[in-house]
N, C-alpha and C positions, 0 to 999 in steps of 0.2 A: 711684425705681428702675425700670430697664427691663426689663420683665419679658416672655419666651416663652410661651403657652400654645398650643396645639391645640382649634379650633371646630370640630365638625360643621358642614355646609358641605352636605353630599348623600349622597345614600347611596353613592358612591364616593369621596369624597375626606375631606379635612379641609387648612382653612386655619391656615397659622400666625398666632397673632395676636400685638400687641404689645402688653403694658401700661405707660403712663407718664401719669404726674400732669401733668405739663406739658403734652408733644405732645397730650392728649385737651383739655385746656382750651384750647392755641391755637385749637386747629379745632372747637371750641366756642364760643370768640369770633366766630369765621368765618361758620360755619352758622347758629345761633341767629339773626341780625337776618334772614339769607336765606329760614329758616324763617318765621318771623313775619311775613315782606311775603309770605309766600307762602301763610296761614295752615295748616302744617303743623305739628301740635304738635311740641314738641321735649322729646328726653330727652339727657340725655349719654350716659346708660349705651347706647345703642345705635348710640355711633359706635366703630367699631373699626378699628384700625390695621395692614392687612394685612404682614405680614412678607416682601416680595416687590420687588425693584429694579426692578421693569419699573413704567410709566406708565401708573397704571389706577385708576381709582373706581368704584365703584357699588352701587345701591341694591338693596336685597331687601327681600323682606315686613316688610309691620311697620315699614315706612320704617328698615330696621337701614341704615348711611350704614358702608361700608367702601372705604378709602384706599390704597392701597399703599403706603409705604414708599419708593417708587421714585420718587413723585407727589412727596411732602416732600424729597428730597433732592434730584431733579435739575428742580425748578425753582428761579426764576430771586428770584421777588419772593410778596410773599402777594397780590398781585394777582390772581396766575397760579391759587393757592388759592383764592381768593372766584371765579373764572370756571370752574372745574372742578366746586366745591359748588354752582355756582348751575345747572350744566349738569345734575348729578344733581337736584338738587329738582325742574326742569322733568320730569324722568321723574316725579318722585310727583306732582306736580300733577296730571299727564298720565294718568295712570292706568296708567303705561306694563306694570306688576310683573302687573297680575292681565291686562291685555290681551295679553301673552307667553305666558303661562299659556295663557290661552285658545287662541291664536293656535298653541303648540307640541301641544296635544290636537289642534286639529284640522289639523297638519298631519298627527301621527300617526295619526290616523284615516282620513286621506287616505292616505297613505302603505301602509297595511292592504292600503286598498282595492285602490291601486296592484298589489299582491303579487297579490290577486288574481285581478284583472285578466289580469298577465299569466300567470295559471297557466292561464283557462279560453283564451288565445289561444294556450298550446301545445297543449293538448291538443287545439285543433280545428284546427290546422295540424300537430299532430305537427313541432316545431324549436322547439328549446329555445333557436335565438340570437333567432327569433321574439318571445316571451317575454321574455327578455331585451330586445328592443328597446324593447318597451312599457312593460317596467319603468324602464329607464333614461329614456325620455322623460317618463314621470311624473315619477319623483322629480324631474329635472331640473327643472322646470318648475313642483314644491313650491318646490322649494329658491331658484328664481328670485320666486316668489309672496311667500317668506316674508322673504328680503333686501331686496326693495321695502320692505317695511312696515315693514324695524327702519331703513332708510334716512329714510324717512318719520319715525318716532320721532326717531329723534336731531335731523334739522333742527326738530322741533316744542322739541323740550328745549335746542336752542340760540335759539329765537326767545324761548323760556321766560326763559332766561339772562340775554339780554340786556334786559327789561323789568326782574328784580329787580335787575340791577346798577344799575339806572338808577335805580331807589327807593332803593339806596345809597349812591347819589351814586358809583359807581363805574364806571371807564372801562373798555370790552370789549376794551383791547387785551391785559391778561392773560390772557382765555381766547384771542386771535386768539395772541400768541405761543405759549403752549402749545400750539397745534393744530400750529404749526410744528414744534415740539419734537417732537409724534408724527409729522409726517410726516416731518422728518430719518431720522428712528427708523427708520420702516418703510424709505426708500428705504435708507439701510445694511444694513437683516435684508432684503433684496430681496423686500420682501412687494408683490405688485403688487396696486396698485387696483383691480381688476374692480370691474364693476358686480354680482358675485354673490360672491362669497367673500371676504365679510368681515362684519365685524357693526357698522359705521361706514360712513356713506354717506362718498366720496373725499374724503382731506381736504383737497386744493388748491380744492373746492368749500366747503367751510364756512370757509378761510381766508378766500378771494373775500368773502362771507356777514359774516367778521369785521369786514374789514376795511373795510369799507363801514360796520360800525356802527361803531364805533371812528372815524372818520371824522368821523360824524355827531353823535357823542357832545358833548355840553357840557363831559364832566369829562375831566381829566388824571389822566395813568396817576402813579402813585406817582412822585414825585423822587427820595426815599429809602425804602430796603427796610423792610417792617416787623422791628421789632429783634427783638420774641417769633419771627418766623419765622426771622429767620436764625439765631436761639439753638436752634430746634428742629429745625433743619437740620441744623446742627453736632454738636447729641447725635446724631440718629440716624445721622449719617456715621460720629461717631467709636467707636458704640455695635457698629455692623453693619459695620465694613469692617476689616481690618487697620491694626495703627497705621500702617505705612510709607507707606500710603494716606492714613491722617491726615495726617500730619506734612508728607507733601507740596501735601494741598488747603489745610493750614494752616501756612505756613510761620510760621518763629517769627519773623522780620519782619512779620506781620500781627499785633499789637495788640488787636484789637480784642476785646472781649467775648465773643463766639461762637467766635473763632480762639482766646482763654486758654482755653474752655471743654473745645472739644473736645482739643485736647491733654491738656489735664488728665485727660479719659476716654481718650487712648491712654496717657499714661503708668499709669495704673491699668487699663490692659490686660494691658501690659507687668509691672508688678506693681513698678513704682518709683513707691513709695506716695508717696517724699518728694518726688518733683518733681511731684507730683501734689496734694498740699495744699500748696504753696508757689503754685500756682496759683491756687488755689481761693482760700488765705487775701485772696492778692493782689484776685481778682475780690470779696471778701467784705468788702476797706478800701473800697469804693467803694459796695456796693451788700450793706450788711449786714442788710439784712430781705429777701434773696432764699431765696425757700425752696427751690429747686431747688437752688443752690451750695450749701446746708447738708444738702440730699438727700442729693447726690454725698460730700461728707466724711464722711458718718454711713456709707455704704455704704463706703468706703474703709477705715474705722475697722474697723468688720464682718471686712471682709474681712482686715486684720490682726489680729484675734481681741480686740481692743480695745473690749471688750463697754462699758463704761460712758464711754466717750467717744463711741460710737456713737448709744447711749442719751442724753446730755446733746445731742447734737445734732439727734437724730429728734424733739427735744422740742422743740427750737427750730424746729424745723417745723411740727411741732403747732402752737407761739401760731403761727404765723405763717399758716396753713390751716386752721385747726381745725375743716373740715365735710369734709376732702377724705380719702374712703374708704379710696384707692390706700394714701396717708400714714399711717392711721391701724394697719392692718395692719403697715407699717414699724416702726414704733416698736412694736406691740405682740411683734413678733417679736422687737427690740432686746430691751424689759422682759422679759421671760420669760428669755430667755440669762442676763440679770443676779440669774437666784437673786431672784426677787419675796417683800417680805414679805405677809403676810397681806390687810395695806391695799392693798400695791400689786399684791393678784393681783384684788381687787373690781374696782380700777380697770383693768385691762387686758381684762377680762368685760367691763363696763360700756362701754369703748370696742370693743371689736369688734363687740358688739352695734350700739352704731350703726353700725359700718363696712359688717356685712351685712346692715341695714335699705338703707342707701342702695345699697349695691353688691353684693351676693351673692359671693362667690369663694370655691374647692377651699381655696387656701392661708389665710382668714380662717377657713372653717369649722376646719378641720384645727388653726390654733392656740386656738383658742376650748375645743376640746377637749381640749387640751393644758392648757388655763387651769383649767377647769374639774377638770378632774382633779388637777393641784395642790391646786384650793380644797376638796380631797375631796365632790365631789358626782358623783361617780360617774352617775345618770342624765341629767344635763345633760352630760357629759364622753361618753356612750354620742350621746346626739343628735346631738351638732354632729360627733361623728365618723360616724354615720350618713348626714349631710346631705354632709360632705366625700364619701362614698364614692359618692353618688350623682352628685355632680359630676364627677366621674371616671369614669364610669360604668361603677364595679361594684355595680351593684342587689343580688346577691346577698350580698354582705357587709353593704349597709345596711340589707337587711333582716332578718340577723340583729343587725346592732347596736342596731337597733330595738325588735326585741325581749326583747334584756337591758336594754334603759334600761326597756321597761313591767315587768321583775322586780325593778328595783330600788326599787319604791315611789317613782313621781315624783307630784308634785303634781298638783293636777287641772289647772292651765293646761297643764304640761307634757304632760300624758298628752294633751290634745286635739292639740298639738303632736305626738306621738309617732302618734296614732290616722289623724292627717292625713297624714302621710308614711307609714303603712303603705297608707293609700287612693292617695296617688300613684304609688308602686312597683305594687302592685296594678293599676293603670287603666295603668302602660305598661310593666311585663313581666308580663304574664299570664302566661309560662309560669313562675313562682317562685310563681304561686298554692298556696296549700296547704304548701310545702314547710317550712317552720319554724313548728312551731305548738307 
């Protein structure tokens, strides 16, 4: 299922992010070998799928690997993907994340200086365009200082690029077309190349760059597209765009697997469930241990309030994935709708708990407590709704729900659990210290 959430991102924004069991395992296929020639550890959980149709990757602390949205849909081949991820790795090899850091302190600090600079040359010329001059001639000349260096960077994370694809046995003309791609881009949004305003050194000079390796390369660029890419291309097109938009990137004379797939998600946009699993069943005579086209019917099912056909299907994802977090949440949401007995509410505890060992999420913690509170344990039903609230970040609710699970006589594992979350709320909103006791 594709799901929307909201990342903190910086102290003024927040990204929208995408969740999906698939698109996070393609581009975990992708990454992972790029990682490993690279020797950068790798996690899944910290690649994320920005919610955004413009053409952009990149890396932040903690090596977290976020994609746009825009990247998987309007490219061409997963070629084009393996020369984009190999292009972000050269930044964390590089050291690129804490040398920014560094490199934006001290422009700010320069910058300071700037200011005051030009305050002590008004006042000893008295003219404030004086001052002004000086100032603008600093900053200028920050801001030309510091576009060198990310110019700099990026040719280091393309020379990066192209040594791991070459450990992959793969050809650098997917990252040389994509570069194409963004510069089509820019000259259409009439972004002009200067050599200072922009945060990519010019891209007719890293095509140049491309295409010389690409050239030189031994390997051949893909003959045929990878099928996992153009199946994850297709959901997110038909997931994020209007069907009319589908139906025309996918006409129904294309055939093929990815073209049944995503119509199938516009006509369950549209909310014609039935030409919508006459799809699916279709794609599922062919390719019946796919867990993703038994995804989509369980959700469809759902969505026509077909709770235990939902459920018999999110199962069949289960055998079919059975360590995969996103999945496990799915079906536990199905089971609970279906009025659980006794046994089957152990079993839906027991599986979300592994879902938020492996993957932590608002909406796992939140039915966990849902479960628990069925199973009448009230102070385990008080935590997990605690830990949801935190995730969401309302601290002051979790920390009074916190403190009715320590009045309901929890166990002593639980209480350390319960003690530990009062110390994290504590350690990052200090100002709710004190206030529920």
């Amino acid at each position: 299922m594709l799901i929307l959430a909201f990342l903190p991102f910086d102290a003024f924004a927040q990204i929208s992010i995408i969740s999906d069991e698939e698109t996070e395992q393609y581009l975990a296929s992708v990454i992972r070998p790029l990682f490993q020639q690279a020797g950068v550890p790798f996690n899944r959980n910290k690649i994320y799928i920005v919610n955004d149709n413009s053409l952009n990757a990149f890396v932040g602390d903690g090596n977290n690997l976020f994609v746009h949205s825009g990247t998987l849909i309007k490219a061409d081949s997963s070629d084009q993907i393996s020369g984009v991820l190999a292009h972000e790795t050269g930044h964390i090899t590089g050291g690129h994340i804490l040398r920014q850091k560094i490199k934006s302190q001290a422009m700010q600090e320069a910058s300071l200086a700037s200011v005051i600079l030009a305050g002590a040359a008004a006042a000893a010329s008295g003219r404030g365009d004086v001052a002004m001059a000086v100032m603008m001639g600093s900053q200028s000349s920050l801001l030309s200082n510091y576009m060198a260096y990310r110019v700099e960077e990026e040719r280091s994370a393309d020379e990066a690029a192209i040594k791991l694809l070459s450990k992959e046995q793969i050809s650098p003309q997917g990252l040389m077309n994509f570069m194409k791609k963004i510069q089509k881009q820019n000259m259409l949004n009439g972004i002009e190349e200067s050599n200072y305003f922009r945060t990519h050194p010019v891209t007719s000079e890293r095509v140049r760059f491309l295409q010389q390796a690409a050239s030189q390369s031994p390997y051949s660029p893909q003959a045929k597209s990878n099928e996992a890419f153009q199946r994850v291309k297709a959901k997110l097109t038909a997931f994020l765009s209007e069907p009319s938009l589908t139906f025309k990137k996918y006409p129904s004379h294309d055939t093929s697997a990815a073209a049944n797939y995503a119509r199938a998600i516009a006509y369950f946009k549209q909310l014609k469930f039935t030409q919508a699993i006459k799809l699916l069943d279709n794609l599922l005579q062919k390719e019946p241990n796919n867990p993703y086209f038994h995804e989509l019917k369980a959700q469809i099912y759902m969505e026509q309030g077909k709770i235990k056909a939902a459920k018999a299907e999110y199962a069949k994802v289960l055998s079919l994935r059975p360590n995969a977090a996103l999945l496990q949440v799915d079906w536990a949401q199905a089971a609970l709708a279906d009025t659980p007995s006794p046994t089957e509410l152990k079993e839906i505890i027991a599986v979300l708990n592994r879902s938020l060992q492996r993957r932590p999420s608002a909406t796992g913690w939140l039915l966990l407590s849902q479960a628990y509170s069925l199973n009448r344990q009230p102070a385990y039903a008080d935590y997990a709704a605690a830990e949801h609230s935190l995730r969401i970040g309302e601290p002051q609710i979790a920390q009074r729900q916190t403190t009715n699970a320590l009045k309901n006589n929890p166990s002593a594992k639980l209480k350390l659990k319960l003690n530990d979350l009062l110390r994290r709320i504590k350690n990052d909103y200090p100002e709710l210290n004190n206030r529920y006791k």
